[in-house]
C-alpha positions as CSV (number, residue, x, y, z in Angstrom):
1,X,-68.5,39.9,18.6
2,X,-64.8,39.3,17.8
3,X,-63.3,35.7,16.6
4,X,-62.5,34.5,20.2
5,X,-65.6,35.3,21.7
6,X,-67.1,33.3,18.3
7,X,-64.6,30.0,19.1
8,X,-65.5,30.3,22.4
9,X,-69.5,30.3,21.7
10,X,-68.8,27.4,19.2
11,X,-66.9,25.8,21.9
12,X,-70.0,26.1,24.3
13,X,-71.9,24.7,21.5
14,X,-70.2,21.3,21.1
15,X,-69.7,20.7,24.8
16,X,-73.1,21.0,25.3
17,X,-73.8,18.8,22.2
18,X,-71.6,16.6,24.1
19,X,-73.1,16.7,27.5
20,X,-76.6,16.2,25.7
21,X,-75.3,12.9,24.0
22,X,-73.9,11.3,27.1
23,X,-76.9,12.3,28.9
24,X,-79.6,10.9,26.3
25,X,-77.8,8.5,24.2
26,X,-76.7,5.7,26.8
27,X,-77.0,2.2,26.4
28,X,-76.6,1.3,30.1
29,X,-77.5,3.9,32.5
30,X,-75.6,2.1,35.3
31,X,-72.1,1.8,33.7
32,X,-72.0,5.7,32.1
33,X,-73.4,7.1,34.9
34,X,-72.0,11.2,35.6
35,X,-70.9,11.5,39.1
36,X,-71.6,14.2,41.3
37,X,-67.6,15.3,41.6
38,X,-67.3,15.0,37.2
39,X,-70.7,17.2,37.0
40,X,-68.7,19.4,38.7
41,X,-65.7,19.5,36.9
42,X,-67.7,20.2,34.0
43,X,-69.4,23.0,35.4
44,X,-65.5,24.1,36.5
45,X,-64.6,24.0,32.7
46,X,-67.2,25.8,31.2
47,X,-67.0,28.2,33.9
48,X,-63.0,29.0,33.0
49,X,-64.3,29.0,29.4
50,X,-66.6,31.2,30.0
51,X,-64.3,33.7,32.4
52,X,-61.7,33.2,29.5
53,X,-61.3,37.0,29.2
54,X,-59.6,37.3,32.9
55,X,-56.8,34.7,31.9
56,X,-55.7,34.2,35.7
57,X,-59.7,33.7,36.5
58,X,-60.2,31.4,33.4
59,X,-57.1,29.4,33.4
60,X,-57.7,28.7,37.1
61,X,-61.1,27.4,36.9
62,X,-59.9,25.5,34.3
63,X,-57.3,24.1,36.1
64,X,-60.0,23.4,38.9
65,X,-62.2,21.5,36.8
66,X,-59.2,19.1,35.5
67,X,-58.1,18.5,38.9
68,X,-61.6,17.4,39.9
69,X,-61.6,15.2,36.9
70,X,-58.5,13.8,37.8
71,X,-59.7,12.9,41.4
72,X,-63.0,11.5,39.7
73,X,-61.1,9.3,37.6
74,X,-58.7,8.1,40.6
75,X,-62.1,7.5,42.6
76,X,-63.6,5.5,39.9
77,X,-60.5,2.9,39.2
78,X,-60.0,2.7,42.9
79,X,-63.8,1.3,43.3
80,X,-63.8,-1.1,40.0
């Protein structure tokens, strides 16, 4: 196992970390609920990181998952 395959395990690590404290540690389920289009973002994300060694493939999923995100977040303020 070389040093990028070991930052991109750690990487994996804390974004899961993450995804478990959002998941488990809310204080109102209503207001922090994950929508369907930003769970799948994240799995866009962690599918680029973990693709990472195909840069085009990586990069692009990547880029998929932020422009879901983006869209999520334009969904969001539209409804509040």
């Amino acid at each position: 196992m070389d040093i990028s395959q070991m930052y991109i395990a750690l990487a994996l690590i804390v974004l899961a970390v993450i995804a478990l404290l959002v998941f488990f540690v809310r204080r109102d389920a209503r207001q922090n609920r994950l929508t369907p289009l930003a769970g799948l973002a994240f799995a866009f994300v962690l599918a680029g990181m973990l693709f990472g060694e195909d840069r085009v493939v990586g990069y692009g999923l990547m880029g998929i998952g932020m422009v879901l995100a983006l869209l999520d977040t334009l969904n969001r303020s539209r409804q509040a």
